[in-house]
PDBQT receptor file of N, H, CA, C and O in Angstrom, charges set to zero:
ATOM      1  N   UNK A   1       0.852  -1.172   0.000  1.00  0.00    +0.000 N 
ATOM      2  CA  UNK A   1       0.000   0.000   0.000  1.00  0.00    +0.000 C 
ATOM      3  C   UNK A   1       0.897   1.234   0.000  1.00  0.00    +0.000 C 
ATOM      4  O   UNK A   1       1.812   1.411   0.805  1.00  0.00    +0.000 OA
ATOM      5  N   UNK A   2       0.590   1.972  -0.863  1.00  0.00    +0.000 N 
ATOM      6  H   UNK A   2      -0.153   1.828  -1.517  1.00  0.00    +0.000 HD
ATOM      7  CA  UNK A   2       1.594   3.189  -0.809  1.00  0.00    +0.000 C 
ATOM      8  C   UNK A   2       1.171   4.521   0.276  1.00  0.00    +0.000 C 
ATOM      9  O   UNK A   2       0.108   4.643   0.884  1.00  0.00    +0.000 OA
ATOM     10  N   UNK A   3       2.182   5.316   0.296  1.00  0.00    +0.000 N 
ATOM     11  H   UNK A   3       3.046   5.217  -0.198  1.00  0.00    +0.000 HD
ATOM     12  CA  UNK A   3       1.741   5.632   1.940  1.00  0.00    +0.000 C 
ATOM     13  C   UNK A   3       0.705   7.326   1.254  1.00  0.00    +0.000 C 
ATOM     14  O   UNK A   3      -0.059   8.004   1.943  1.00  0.00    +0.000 OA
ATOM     15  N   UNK A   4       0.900   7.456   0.444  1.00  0.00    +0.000 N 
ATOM     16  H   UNK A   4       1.519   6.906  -0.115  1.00  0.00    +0.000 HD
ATOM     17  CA  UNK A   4      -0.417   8.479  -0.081  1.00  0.00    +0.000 C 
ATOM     18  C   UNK A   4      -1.587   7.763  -0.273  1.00  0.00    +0.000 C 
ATOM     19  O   UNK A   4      -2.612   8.444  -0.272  1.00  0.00    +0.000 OA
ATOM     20  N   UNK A   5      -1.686   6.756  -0.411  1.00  0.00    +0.000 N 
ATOM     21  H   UNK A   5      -0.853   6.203  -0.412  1.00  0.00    +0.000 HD
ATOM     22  CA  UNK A   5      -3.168   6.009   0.172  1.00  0.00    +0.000 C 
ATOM     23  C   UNK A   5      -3.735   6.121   1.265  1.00  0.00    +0.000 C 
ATOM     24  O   UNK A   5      -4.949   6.032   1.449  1.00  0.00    +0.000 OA
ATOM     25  N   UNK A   6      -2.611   6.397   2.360  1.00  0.00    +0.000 N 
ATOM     26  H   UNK A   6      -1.625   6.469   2.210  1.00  0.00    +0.000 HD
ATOM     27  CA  UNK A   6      -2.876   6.321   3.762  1.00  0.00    +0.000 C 
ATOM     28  C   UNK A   6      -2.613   7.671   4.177  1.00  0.00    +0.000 C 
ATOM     29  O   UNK A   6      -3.225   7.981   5.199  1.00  0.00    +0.000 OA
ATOM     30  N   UNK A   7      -1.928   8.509   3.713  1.00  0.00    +0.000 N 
ATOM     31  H   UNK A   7      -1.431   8.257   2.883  1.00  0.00    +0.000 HD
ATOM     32  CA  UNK A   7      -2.184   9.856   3.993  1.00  0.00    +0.000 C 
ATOM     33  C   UNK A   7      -3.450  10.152   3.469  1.00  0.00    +0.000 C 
ATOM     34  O   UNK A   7      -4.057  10.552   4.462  1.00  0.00    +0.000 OA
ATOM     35  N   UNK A   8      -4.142  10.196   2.613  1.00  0.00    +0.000 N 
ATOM     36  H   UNK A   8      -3.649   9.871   1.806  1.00  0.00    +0.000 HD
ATOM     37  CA  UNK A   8      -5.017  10.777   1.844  1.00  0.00    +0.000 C 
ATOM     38  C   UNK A   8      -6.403  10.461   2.341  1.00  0.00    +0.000 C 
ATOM     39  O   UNK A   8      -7.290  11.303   2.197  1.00  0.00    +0.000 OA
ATOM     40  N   UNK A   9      -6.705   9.040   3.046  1.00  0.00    +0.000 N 
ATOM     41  H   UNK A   9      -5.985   8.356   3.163  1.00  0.00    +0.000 HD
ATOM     42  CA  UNK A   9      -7.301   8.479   4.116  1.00  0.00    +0.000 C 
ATOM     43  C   UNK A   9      -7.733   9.206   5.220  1.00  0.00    +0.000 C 
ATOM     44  O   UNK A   9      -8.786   9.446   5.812  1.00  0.00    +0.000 OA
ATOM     45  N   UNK A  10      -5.774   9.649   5.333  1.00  0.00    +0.000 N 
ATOM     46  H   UNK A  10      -4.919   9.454   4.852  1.00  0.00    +0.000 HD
ATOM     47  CA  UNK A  10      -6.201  10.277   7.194  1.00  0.00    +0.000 C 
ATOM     48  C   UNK A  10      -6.757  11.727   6.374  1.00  0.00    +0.000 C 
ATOM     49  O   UNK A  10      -7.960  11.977   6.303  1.00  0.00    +0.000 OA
ATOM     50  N   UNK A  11      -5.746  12.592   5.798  1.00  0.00    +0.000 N 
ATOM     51  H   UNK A  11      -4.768  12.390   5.855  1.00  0.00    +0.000 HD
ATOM     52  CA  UNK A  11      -6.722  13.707   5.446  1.00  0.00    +0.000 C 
ATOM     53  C   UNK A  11      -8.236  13.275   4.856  1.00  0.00    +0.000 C 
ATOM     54  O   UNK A  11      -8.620  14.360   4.419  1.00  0.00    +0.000 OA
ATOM     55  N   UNK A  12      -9.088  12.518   4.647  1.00  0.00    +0.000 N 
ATOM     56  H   UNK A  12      -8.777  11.637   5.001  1.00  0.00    +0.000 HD
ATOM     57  CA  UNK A  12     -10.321  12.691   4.305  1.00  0.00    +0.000 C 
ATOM     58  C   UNK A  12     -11.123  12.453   5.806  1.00  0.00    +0.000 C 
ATOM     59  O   UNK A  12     -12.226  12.998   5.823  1.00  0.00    +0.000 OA
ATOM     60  N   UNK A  13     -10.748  11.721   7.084  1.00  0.00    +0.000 N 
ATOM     61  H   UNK A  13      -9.851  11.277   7.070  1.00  0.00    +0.000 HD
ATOM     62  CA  UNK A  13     -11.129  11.621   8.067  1.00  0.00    +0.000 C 
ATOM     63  C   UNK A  13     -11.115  12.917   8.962  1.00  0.00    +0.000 C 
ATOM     64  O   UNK A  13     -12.015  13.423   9.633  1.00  0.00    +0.000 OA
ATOM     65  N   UNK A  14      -9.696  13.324   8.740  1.00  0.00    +0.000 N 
ATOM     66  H   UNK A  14      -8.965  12.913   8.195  1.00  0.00    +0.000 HD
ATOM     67  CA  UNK A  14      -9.812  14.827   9.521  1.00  0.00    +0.000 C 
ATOM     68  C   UNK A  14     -11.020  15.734   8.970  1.00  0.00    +0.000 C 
ATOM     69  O   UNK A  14     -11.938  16.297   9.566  1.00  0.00    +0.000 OA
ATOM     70  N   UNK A  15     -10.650  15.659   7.510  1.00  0.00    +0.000 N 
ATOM     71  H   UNK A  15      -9.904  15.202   7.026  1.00  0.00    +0.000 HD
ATOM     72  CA  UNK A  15     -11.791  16.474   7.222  1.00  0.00    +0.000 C 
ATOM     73  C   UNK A  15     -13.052  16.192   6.965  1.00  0.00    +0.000 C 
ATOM     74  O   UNK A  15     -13.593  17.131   6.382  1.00  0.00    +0.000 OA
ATOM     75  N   UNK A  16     -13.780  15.252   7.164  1.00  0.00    +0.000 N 
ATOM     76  H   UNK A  16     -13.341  14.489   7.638  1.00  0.00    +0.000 HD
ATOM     77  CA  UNK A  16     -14.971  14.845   7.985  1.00  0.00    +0.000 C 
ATOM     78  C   UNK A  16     -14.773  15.794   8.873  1.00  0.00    +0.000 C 
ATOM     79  O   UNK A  16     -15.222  16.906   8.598  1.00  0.00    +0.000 OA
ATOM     80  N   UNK A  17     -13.947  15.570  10.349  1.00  0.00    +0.000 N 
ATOM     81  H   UNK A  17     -13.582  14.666  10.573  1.00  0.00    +0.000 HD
ATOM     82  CA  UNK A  17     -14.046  15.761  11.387  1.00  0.00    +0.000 C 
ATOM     83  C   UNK A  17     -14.092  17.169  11.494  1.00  0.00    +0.000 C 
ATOM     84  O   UNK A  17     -14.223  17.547  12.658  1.00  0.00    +0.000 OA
ATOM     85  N   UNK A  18     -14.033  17.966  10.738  1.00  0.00    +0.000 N 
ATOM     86  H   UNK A  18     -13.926  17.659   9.793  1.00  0.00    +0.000 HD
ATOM     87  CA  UNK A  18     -14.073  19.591  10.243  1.00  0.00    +0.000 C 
ATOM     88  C   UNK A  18     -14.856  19.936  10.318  1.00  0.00    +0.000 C 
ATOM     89  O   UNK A  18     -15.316  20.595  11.250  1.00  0.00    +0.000 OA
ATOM     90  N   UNK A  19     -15.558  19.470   8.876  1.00  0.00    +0.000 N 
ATOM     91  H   UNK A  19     -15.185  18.935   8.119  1.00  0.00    +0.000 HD
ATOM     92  CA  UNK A  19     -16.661  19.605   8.369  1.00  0.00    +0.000 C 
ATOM     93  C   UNK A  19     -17.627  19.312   9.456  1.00  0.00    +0.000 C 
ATOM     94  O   UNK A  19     -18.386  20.228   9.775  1.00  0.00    +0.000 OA
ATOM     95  N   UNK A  20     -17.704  18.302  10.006  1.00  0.00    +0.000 N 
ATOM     96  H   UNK A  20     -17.088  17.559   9.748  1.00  0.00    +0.000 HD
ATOM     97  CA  UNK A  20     -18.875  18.542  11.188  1.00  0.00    +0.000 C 
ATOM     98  C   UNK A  20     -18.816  19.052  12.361  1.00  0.00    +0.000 C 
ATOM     99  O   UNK A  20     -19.791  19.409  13.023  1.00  0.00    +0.000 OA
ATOM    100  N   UNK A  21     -17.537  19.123  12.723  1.00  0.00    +0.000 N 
ATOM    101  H   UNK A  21     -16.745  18.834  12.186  1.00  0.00    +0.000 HD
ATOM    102  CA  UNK A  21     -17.710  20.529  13.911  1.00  0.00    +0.000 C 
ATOM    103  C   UNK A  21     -18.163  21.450  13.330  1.00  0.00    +0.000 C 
ATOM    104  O   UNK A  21     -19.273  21.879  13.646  1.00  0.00    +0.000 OA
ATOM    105  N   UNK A  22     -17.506  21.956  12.418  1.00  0.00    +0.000 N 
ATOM    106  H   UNK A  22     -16.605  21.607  12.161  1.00  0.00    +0.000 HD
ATOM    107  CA  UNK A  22     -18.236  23.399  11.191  1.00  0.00    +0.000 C 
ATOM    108  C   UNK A  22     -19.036  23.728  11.038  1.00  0.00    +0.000 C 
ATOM    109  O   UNK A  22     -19.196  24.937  10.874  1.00  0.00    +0.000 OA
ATOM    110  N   UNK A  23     -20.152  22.754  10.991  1.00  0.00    +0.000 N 
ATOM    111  H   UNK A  23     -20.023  21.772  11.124  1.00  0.00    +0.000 HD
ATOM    112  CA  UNK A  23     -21.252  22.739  11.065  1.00  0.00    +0.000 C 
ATOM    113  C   UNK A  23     -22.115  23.092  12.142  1.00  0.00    +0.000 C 
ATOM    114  O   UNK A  23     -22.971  23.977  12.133  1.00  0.00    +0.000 OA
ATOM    115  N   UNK A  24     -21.633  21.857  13.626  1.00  0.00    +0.000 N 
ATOM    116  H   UNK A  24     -20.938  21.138  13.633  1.00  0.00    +0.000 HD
ATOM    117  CA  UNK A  24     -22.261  21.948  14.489  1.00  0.00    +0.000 C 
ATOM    118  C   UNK A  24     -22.163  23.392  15.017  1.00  0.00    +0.000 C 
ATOM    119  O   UNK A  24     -23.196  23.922  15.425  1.00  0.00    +0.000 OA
ATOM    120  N   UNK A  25     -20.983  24.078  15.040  1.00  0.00    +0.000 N 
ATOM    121  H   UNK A  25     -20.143  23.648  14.709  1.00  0.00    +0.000 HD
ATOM    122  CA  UNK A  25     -20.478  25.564  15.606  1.00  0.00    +0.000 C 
ATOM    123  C   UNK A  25     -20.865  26.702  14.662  1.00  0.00    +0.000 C 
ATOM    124  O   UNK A  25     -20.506  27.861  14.874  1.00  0.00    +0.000 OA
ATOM    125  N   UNK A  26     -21.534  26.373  13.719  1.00  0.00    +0.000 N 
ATOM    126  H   UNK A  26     -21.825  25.432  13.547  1.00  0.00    +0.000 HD
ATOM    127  CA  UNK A  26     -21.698  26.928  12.711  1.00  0.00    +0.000 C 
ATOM    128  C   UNK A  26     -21.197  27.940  11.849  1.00  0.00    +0.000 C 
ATOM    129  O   UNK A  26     -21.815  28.862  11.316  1.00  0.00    +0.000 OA
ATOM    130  N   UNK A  27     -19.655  27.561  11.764  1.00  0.00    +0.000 N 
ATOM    131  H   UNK A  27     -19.153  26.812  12.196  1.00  0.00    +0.000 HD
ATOM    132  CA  UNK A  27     -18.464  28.168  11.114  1.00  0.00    +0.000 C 
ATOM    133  C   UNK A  27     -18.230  27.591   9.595  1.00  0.00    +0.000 C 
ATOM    134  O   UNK A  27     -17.988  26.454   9.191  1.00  0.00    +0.000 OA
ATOM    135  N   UNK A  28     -18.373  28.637   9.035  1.00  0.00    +0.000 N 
ATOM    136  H   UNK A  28     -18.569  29.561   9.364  1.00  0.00    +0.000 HD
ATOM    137  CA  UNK A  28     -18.615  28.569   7.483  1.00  0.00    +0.000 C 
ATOM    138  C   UNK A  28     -17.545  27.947   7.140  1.00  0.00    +0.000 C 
ATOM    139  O   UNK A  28     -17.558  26.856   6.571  1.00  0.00    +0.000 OA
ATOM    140  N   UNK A  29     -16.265  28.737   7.529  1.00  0.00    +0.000 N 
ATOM    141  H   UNK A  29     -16.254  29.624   7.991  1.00  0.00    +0.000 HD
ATOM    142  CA  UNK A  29     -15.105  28.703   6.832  1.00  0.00    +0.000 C 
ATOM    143  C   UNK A  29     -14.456  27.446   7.549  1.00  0.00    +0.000 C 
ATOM    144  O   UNK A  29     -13.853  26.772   6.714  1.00  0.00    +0.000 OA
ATOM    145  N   UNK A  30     -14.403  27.042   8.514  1.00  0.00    +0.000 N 
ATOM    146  H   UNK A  30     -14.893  27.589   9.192  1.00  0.00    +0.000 HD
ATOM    147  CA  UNK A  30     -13.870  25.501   9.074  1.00  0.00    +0.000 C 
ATOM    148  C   UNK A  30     -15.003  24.063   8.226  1.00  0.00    +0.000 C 
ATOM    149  O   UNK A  30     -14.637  22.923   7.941  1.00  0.00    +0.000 OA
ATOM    150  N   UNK A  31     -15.913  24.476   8.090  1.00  0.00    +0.000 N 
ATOM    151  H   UNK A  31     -16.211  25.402   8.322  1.00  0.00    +0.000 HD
ATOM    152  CA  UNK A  31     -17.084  23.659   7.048  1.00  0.00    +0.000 C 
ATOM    153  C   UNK A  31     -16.274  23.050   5.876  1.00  0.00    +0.000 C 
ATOM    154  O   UNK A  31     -15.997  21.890   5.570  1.00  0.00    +0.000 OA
ATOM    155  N   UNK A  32     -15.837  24.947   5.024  1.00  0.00    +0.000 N 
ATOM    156  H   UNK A  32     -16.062  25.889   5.272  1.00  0.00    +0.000 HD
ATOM    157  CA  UNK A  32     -15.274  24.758   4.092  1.00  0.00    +0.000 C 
ATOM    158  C   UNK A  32     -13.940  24.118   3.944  1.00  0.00    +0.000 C 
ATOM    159  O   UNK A  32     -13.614  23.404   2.996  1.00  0.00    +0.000 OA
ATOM    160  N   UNK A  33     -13.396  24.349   4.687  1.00  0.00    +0.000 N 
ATOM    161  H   UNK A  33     -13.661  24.929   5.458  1.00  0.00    +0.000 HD
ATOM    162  CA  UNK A  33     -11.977  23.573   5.133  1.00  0.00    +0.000 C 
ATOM    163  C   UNK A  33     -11.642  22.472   4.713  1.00  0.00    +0.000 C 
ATOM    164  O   UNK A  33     -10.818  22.079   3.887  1.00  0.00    +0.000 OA
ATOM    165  N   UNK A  34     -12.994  21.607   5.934  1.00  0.00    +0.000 N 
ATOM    166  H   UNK A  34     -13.663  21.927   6.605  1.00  0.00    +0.000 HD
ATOM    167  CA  UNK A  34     -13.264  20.338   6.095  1.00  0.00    +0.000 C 
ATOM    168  C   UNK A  34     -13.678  19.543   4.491  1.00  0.00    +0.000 C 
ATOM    169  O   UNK A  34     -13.532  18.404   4.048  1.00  0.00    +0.000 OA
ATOM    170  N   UNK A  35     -14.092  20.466   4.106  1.00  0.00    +0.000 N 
ATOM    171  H   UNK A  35     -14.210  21.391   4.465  1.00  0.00    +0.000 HD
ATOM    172  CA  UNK A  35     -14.916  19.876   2.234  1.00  0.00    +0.000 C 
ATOM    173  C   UNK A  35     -13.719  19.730   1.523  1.00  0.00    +0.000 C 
ATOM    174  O   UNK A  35     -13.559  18.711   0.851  1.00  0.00    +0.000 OA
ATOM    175  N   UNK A  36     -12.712  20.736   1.577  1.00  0.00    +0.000 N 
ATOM    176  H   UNK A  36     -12.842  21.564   2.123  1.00  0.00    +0.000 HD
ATOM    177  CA  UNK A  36     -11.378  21.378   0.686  1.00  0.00    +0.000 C 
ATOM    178  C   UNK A  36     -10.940  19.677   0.898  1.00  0.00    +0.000 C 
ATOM    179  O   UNK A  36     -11.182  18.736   0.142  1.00  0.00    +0.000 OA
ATOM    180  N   UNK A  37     -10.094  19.687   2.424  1.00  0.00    +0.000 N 
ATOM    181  H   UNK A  37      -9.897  20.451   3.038  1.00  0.00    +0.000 HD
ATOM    182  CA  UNK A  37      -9.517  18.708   3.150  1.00  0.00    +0.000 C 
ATOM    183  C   UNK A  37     -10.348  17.283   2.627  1.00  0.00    +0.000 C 
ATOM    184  O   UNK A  37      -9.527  16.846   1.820  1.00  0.00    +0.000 OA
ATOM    185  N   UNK A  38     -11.045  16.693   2.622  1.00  0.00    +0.000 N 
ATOM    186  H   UNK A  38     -11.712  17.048   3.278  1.00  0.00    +0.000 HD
ATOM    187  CA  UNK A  38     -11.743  15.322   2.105  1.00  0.00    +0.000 C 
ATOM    188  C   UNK A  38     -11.472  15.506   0.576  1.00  0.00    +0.000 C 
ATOM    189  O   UNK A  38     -11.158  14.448   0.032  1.00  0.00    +0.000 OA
ATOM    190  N   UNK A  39     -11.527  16.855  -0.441  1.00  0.00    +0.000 N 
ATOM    191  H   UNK A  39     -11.782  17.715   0.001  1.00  0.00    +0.000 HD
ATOM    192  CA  UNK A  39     -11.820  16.074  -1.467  1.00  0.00    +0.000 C 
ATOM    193  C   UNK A  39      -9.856  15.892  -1.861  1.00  0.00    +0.000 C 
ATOM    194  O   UNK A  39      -9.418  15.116  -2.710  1.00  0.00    +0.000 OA
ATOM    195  N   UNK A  40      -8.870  16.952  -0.869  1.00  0.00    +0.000 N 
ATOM    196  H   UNK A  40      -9.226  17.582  -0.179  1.00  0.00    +0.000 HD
ATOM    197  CA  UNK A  40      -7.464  16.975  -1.124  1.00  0.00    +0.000 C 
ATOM    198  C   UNK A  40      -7.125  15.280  -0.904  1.00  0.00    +0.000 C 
ATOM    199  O   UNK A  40      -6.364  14.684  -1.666  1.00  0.00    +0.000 OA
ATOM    200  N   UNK A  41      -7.917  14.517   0.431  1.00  0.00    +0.000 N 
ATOM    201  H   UNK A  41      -8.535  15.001   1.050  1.00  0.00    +0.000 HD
ATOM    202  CA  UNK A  41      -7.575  13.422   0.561  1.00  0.00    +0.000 C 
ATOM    203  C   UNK A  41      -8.076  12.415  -0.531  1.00  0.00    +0.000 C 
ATOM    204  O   UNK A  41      -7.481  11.415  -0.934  1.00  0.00    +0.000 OA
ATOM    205  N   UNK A  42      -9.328  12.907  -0.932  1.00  0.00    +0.000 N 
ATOM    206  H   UNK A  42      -9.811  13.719  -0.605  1.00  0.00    +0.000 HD
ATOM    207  CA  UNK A  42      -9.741  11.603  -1.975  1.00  0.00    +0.000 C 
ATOM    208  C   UNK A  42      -8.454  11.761  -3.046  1.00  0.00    +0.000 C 
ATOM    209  O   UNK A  42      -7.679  10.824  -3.237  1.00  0.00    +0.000 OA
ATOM    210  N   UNK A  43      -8.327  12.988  -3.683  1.00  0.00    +0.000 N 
ATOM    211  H   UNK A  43      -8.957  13.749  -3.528  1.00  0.00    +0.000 HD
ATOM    212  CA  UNK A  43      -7.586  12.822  -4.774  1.00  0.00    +0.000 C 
ATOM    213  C   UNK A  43      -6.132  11.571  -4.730  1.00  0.00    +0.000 C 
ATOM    214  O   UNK A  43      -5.721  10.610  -5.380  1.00  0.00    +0.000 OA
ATOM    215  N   UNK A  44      -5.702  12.523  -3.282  1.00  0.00    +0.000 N 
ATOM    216  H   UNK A  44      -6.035  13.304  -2.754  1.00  0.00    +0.000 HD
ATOM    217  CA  UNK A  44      -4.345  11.539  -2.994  1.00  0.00    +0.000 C 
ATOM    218  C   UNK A  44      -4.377  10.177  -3.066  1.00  0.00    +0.000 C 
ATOM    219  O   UNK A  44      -3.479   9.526  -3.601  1.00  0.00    +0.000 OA
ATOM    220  N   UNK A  45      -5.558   9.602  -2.456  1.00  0.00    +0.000 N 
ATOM    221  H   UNK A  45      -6.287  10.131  -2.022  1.00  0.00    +0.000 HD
ATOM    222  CA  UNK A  45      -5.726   8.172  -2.249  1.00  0.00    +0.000 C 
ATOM    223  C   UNK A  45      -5.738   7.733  -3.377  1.00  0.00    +0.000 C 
ATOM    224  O   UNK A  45      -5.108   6.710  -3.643  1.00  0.00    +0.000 OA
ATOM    225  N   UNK A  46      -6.570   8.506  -4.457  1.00  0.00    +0.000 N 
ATOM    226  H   UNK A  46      -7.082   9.338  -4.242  1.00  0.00    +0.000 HD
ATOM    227  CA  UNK A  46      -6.549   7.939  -6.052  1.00  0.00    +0.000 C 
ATOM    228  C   UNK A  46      -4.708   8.100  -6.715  1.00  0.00    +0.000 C 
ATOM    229  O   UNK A  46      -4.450   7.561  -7.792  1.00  0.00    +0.000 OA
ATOM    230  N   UNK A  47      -4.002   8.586  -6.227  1.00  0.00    +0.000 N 
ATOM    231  H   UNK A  47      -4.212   9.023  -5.353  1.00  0.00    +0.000 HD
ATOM    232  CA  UNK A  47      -3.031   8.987  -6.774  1.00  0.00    +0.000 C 
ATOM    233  C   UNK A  47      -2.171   7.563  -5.943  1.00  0.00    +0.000 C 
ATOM    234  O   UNK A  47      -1.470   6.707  -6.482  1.00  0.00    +0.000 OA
ATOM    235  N   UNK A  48      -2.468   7.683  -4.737  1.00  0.00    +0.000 N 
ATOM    236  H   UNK A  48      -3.038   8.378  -4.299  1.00  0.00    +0.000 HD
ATOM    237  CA  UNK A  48      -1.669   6.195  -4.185  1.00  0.00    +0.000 C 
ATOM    238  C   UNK A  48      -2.070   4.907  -5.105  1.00  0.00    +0.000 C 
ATOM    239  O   UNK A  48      -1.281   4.369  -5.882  1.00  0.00    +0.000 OA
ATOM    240  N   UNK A  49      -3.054   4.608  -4.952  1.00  0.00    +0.000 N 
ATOM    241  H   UNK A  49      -3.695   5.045  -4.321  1.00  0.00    +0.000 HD
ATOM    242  CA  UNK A  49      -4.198   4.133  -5.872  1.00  0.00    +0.000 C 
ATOM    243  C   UNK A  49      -3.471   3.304  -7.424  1.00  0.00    +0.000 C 
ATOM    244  O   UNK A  49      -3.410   2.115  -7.738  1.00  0.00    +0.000 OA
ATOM    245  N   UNK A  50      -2.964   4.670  -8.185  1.00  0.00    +0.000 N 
ATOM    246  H   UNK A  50      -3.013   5.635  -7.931  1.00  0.00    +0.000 HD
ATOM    247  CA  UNK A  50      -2.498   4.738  -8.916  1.00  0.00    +0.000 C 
ATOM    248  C   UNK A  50      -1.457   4.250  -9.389  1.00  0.00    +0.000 C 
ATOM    249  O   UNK A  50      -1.241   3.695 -10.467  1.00  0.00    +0.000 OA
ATOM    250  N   UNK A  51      -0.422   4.626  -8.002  1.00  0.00    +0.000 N 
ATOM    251  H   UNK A  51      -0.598   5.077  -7.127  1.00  0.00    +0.000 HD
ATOM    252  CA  UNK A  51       0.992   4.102  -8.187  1.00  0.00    +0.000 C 
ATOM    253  C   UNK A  51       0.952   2.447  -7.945  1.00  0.00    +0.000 C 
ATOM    254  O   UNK A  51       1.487   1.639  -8.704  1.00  0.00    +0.000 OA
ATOM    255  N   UNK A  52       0.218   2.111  -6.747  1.00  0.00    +0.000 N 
ATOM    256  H   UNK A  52      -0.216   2.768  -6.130  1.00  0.00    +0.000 HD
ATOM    257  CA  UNK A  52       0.156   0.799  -6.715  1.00  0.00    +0.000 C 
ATOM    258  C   UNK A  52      -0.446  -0.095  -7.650  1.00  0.00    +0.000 C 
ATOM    259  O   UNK A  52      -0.102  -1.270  -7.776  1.00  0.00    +0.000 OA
ATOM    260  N   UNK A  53      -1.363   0.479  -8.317  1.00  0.00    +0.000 N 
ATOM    261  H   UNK A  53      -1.642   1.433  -8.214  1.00  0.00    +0.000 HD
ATOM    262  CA  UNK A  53      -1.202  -0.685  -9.843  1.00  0.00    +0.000 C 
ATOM    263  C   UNK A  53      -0.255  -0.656 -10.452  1.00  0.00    +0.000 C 
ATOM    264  O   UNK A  53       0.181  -1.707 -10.922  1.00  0.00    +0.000 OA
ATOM    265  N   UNK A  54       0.344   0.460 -10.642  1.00  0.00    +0.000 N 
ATOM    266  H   UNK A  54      -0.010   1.314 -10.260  1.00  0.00    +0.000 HD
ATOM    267  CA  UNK A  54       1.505   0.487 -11.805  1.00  0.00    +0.000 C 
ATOM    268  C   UNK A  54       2.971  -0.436 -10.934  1.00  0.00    +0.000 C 
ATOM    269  O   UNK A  54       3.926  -0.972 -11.495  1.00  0.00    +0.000 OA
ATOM    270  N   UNK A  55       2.803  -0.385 -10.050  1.00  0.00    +0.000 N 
ATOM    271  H   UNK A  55       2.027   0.051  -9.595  1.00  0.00    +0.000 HD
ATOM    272  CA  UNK A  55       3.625  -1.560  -8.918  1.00  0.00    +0.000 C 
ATOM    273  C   UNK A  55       3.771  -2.601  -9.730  1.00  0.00    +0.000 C 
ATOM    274  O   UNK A  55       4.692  -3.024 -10.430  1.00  0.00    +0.000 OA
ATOM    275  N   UNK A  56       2.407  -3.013  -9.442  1.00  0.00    +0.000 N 
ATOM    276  H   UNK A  56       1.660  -2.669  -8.874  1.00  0.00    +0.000 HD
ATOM    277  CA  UNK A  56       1.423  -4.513  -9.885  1.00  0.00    +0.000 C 
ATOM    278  C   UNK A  56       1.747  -4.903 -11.192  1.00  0.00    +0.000 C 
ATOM    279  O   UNK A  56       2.063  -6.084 -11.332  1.00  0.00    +0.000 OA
ATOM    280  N   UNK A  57       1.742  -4.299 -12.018  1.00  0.00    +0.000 N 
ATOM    281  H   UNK A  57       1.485  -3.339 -11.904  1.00  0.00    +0.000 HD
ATOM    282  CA  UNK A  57       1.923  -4.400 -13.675  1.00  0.00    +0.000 C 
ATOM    283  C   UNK A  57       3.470  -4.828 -14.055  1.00  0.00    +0.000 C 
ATOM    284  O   UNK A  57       3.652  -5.694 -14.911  1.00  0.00    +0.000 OA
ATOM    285  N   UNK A  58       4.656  -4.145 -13.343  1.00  0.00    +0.000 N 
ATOM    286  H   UNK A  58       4.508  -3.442 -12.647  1.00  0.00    +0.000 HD
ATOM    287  CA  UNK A  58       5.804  -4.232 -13.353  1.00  0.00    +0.000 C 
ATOM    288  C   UNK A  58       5.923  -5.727 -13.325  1.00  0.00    +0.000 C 
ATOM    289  O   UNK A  58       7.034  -6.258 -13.327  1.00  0.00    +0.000 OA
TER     290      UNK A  58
């Protein structure tokens, strides 16, 4: 597993965890954060994602 799979993971969990304090406190801009932060992690995970097929193929 490449470790931007697992970074990209933890950033989409933190930012959950943003996003719904953000909410609950009703802070726009920590909301937004939290949205930024999940979709920065999805990308990464696809990018770990990525490398580890091309692993696989080798």
């Amino acid at each position: 597993m490449d470790k931007d799979r697992i970074e990209g993971s933890a950033k989409q969990v933190s930012g959950k965890v943003k996003e719904t304090v953000g909410k609950a406190l009703g802070d726009a801009k920590l909301q937004a954060d939290g949205k930024a932060d999940v979709i920065k992690g999805k990308v990464q995970n696809a990018i770990g994602s990525l490398k580890d097929n091309l692993r696989e193929v080798k």
